[in-house]
N, C-alpha and C positions, 0 to 999 in steps of 0.2 A: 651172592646178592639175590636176596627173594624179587619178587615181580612184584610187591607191592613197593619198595623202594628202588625200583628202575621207575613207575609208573608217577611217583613220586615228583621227581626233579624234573621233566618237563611242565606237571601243573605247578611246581614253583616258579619256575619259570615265566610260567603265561602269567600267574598271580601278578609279580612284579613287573612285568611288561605292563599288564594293565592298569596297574596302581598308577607308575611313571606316564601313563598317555592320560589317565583323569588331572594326573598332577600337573602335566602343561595343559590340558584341558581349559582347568580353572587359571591358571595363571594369565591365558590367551583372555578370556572371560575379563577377567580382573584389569588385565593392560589397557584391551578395547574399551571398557567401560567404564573405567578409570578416564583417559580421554574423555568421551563423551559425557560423562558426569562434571569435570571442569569445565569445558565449555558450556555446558547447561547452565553452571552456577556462573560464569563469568556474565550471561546475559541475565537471566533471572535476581539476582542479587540488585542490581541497579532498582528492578521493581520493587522488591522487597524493602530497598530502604526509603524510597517514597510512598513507601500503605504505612511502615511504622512512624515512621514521622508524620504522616496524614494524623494520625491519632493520639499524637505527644501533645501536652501541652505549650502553647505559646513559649512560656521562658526554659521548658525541657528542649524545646525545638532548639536550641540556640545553644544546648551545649553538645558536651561529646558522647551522651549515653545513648546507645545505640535501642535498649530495647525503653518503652516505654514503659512511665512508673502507673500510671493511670494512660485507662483506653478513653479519649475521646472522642466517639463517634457521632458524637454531636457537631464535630468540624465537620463535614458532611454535608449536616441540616443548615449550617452558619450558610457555607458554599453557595448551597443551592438557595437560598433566599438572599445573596447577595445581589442586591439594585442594580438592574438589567443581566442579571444570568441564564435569565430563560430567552432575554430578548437576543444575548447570544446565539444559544444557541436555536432559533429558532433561525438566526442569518445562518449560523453557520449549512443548518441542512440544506435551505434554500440556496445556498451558492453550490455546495456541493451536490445536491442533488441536479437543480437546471444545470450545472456546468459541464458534471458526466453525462448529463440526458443530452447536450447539444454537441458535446463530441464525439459521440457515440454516431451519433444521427447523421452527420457532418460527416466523419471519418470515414464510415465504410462504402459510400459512396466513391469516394476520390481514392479508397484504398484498392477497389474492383475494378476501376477504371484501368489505374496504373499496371494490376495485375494480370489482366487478362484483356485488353484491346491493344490492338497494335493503332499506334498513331505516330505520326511526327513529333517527335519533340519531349517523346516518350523517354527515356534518358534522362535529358536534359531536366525533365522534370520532377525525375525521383534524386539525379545531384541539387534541386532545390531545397527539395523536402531534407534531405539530410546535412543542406548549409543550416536550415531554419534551427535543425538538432542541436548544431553546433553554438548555435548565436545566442551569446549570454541578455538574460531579458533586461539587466540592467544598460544596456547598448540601446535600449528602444524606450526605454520608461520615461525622459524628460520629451520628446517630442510624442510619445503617445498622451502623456499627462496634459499637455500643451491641447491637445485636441480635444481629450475628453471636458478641458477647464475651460476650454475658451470658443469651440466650436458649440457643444451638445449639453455643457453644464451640468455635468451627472455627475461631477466630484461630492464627496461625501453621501456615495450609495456604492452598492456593491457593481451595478450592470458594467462598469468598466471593465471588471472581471469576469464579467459571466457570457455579454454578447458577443467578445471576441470567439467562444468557445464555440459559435456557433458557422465558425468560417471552417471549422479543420483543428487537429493538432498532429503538430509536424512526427510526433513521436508514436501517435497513436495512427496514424496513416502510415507510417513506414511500418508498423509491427503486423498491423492488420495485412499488408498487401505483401509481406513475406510469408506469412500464413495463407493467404487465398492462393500464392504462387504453387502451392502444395495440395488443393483442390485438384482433379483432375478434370481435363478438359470434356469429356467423354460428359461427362453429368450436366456438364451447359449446354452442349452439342444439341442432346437427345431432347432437351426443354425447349432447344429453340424449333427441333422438330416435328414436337409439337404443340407448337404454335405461342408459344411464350417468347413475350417481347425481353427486351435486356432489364426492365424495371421491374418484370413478374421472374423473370429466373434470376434476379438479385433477392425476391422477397422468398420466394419459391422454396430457389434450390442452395444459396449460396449461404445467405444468414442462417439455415438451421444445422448447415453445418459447420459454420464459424461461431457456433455458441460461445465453445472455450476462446476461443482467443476474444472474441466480445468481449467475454469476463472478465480475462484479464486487463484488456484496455480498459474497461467500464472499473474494475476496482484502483487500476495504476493512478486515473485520472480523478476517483472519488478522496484517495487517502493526500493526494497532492492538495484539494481543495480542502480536506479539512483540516489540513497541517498548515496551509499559506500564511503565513505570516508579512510578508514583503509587500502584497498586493494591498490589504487591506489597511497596511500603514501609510501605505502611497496614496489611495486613494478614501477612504473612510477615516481615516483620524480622526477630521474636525468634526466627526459627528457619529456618538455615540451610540444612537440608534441603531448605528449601519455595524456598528463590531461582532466581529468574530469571536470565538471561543479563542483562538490562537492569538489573538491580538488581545482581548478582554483579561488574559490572564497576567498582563503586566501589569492591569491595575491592583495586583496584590502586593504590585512591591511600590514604598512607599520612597518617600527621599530620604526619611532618617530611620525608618524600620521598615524592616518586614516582616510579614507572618506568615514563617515555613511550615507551618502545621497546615494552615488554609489554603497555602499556594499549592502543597505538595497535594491536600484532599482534591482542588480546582483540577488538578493536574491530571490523576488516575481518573476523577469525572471524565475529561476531555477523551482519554487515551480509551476507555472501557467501550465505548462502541465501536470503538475503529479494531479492537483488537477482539470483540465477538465478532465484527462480521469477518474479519479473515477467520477466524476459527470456522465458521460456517459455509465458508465462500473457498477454503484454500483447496479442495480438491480442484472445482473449475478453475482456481487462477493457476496453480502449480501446472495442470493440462494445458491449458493455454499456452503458458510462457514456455513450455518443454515440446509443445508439437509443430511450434512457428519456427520454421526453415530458417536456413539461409542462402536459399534457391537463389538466385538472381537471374 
């Protein structure tokens, strides 16, 4: 046997060892992302077939062909000139916008309190906060309706929705004060000794480091008001001024048609801001929701 066929059958060897570890290589590749490619399409797909029907025509819309025969991007143009759709959405930011500005404002006060003073009654007061969690708002909507209709007379406007927001939300104060729980004390300490009262080392020291979870309370509480539909049916129906995007989109459907080209364009309209600002926003909210404790 020469030495170049001894030297031979171990680099055979290695060859086929390494062929076998690229070949599960890519198989490991393929399994994993196999998964995650179906689940991609399982969400993505739902979109997909409300942009193509956005652009089918009327009586295409109403059968079973999936891709359109004609692109109408003029349902769009229809949409957005439809009588009162700016005035939509012009409620809609206004409610969303003051509603996250006054729980934001609201919350982290009562969220600092709970998490870093010691008081009586201390306890007692965050099992409140998380009964209010629990309690379905349809439990409270015929005597809160009864107040706003018969005490303050603000039915058929939005502030029924928006000046509650300004007392506290039970969800957004529970998430904020298990995030501050995770503050360390050492940074309030050293601000109060120097010379910072508890309202300057809340502005100071606490909010610049509860950015992320701000965020994420601030966007939880934005995408809640611009999805509301319940509220604005309770209290704005009789008056169209006061409608929401979420509420304004039923008027696409009729009693004996509807127009699923228009409804579906209406639809992606509604959905496209809310889903660039999480695109924009998801680093600080994903931070947020992943650094808030469960310290107790």
């Amino acid at each position: 046997m020469t030495l170049s066929s001894t030297l031979s059958v171990p680099l055979t060897t290695r060859t086929a060892a390494a062929r076998v570890a690229r070949r599960r290589a890519v198989l490991h590749w393929v399994a994993v992302h196999s998964v995650a490619v179906a689940a991609a399409l399982f969400f993505i797909l739902p979109f997909v077939f409300v942009f193509l029907t956005s652009v089918m025509t009327d009586r295409q819309a109403l059968t079973t062909d999936f891709w359109p025969h004609q692109w109408e991007w003029g349902n769009y143009l229809k949409v957005w000139r439809t009588p009162g759709f700016l005035t939509w959405w012009r409620n809609t930011l206004v409610y969303a916008g003051l509603g996250t500005l006054f729980t934001v404002v609201s919350s982290v006060p009562v969220a600092y309190a709970m998490a870093k003073f010691r008081f009586r009654g201390r306890n007692l007061s965050l099992m409140a906060v998380i009964s209010m969690m629990m309690l379905p708002p349809q439990v409270t909507v015929i005597p809160m309706y009864l107040f706003w209709a018969k005490q303050l007379h603000l039915t058929g406007t939005l502030w029924p929705l928006i000046i509650p927001m300004a007392f506290g939300d039970a969800f957004s104060i529970f998430l904020l004060r298990q995030f501050l729980l995770t503050v360390p004390n050492e940074y309030l300490e050293a601000a109060r000794i120097d010379g910072c009262g508890d309202l300057r080392t809340l502005l100071r020291v606490v909010l610049p480091m509860s950015r992320p979870a701000i965020a994420a309370v601030a966007l939880f509480q934005f995408f809640y008001c611009w999805n509301d539909y319940f509220g604005p049916q309770i209290y704005a129906s009789e008056n169209p001024g006061a409608w929401t995007l979420s509420y304004g989109l039923e008027s696409f459907k009729g009693a004996h048609h509807t127009n699923w080209n228009l409804t579906m364009a209406a639809t992606l309209l509604v959905m496209a801001p809310v889903i660039v600002l999480f695109f924009f926003a998801q680093k600080a909210f994903i931070e947020g929701v992943t650094l808030t404790g469960v310290k107790g």
